[in-house]
Residue frames as qw, qx, qy, qz and C-alpha x, y, z in Angstrom:
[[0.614, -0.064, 0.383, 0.687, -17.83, -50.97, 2.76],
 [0.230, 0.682, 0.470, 0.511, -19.91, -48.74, 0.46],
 [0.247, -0.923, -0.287, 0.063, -20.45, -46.34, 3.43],
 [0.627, -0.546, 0.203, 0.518, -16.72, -45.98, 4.41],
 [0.496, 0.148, 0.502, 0.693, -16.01, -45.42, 0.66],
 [0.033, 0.821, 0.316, 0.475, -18.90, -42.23, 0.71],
 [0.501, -0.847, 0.021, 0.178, -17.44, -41.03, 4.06],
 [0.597, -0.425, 0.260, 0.629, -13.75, -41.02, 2.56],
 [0.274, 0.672, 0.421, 0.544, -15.22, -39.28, -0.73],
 [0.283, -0.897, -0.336, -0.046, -16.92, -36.86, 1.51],
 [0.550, -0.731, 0.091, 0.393, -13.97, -36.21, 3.89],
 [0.610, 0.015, 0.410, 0.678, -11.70, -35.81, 0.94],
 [0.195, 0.572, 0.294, 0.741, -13.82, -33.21, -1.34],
 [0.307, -0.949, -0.073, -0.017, -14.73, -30.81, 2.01],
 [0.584, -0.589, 0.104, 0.549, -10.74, -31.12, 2.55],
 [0.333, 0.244, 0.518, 0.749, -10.22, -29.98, -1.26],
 [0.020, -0.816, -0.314, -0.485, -13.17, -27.48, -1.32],
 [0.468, -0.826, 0.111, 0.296, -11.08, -25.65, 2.58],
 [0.611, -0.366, 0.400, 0.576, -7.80, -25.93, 0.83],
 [0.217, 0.561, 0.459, 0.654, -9.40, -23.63, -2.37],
 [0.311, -0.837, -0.437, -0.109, -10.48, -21.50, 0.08],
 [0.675, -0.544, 0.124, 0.483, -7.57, -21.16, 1.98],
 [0.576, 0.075, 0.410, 0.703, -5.85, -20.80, -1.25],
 [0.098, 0.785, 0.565, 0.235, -8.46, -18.21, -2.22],
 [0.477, -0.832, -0.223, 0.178, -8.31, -16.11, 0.78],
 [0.552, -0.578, 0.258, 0.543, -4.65, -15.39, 0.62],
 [0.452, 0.354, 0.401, 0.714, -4.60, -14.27, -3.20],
 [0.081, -0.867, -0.261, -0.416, -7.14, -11.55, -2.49],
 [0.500, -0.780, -0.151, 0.344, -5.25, -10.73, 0.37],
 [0.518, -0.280, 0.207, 0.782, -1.99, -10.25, -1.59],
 [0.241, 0.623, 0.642, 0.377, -3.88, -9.00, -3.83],
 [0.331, -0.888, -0.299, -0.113, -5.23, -6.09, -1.53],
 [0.643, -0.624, 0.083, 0.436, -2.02, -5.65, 0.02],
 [0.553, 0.080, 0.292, 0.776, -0.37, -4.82, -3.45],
 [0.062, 0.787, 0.436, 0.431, -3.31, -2.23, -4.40],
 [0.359, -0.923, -0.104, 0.089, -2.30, -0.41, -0.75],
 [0.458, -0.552, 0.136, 0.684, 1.35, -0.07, -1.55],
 [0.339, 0.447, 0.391, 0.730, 0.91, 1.06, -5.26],
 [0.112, -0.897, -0.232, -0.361, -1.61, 4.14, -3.62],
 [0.554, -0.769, 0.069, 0.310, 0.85, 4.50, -0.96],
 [0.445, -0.144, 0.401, 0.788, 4.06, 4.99, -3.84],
 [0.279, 0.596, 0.310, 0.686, 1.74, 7.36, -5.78],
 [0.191, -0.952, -0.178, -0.158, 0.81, 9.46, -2.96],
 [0.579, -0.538, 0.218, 0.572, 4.75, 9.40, -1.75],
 [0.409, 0.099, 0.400, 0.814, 5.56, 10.48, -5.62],
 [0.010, -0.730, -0.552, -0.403, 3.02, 13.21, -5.54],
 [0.419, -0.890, -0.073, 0.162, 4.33, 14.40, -2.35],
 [0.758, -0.185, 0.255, 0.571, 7.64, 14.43, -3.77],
 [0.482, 0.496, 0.311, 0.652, 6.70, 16.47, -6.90],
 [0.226, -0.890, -0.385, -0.093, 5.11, 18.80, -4.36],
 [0.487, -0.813, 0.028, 0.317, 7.44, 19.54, -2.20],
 [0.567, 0.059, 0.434, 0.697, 9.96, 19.75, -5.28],
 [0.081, 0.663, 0.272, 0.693, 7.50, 22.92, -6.62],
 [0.496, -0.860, -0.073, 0.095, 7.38, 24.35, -3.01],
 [0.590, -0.320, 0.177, 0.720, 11.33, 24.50, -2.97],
 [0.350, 0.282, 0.419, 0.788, 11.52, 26.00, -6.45],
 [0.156, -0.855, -0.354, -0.345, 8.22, 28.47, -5.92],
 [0.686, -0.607, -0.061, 0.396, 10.36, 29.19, -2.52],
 [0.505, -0.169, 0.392, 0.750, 13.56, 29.98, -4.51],
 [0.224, 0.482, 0.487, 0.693, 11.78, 32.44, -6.74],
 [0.208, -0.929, -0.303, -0.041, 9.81, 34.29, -4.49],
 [0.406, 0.444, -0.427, 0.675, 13.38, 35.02, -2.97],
 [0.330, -0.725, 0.002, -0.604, 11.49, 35.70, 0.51],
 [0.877, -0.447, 0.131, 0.115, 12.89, 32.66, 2.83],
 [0.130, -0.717, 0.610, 0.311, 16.93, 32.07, 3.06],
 [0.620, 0.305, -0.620, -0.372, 17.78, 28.98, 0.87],
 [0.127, -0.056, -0.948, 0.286, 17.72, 26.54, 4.66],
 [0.361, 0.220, 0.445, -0.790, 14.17, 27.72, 4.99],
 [0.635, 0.359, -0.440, -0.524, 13.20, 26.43, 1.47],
 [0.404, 0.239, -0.879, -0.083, 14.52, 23.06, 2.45],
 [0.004, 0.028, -0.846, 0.532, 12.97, 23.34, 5.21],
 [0.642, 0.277, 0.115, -0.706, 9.65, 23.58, 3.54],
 [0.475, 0.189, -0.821, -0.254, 10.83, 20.50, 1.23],
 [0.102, 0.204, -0.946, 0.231, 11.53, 18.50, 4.00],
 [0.417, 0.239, 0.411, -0.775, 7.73, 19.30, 5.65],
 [0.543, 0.214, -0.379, -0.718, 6.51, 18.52, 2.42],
 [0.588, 0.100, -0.736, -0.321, 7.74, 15.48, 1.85],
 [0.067, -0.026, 0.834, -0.547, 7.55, 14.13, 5.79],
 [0.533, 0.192, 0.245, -0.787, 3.59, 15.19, 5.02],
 [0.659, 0.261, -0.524, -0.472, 3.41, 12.77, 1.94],
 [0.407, 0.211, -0.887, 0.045, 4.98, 10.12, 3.88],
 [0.096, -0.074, 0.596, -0.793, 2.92, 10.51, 6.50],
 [0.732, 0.184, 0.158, -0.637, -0.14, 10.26, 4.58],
 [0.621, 0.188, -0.696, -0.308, 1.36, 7.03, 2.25],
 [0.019, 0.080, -0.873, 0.480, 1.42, 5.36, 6.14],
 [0.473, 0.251, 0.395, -0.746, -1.74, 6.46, 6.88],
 [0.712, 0.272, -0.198, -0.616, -2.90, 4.46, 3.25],
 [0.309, 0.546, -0.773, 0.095, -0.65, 1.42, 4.11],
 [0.204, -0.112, -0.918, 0.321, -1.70, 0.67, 7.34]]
């Protein structure tokens, strides 16, 4: 009787000390998973501001028409997104 009553102890605190674990595991993941989209939304707003002073530097020089400027925006920002992917996944 005594034994059965340390074997159902046992089996009980290993199933409680997996099921912290478990529980463990999957904060730090979300964890991790928030830290990669926060660097992935600053490097998309960084590419954003960029390609927002590329248009305008564009438009001042006066040397491209005004679809050639956008068409540096667009590049820009396609580049930012490109790299927030690249920090994502």
């Amino acid at each position: 009787m005594i034994e059965s009553r340390i074997g159902f102890w046992s089996r009980t605190g290993g199933m409680l000390v997996a099921a912290g674990l478990v529980a463990l595991s999957g904060a730090a993941l979300a964890t991790e998973q928030s830290q990669q989209r926060q660097q992935g939304r600053d490097v998309n707003q960084a590419a954003k501001q960029d390609a927002r002073s590329t248009k305008v530097d564009c438009r001042a020089e006066n040397n491209q028409s005004n679809a050639e400027c956008r068409q540096d925006k667009r590049d820009t920002k396609q580049d930012g997104q490109q790299e927030k992917r690249d920090v994502k996944y």
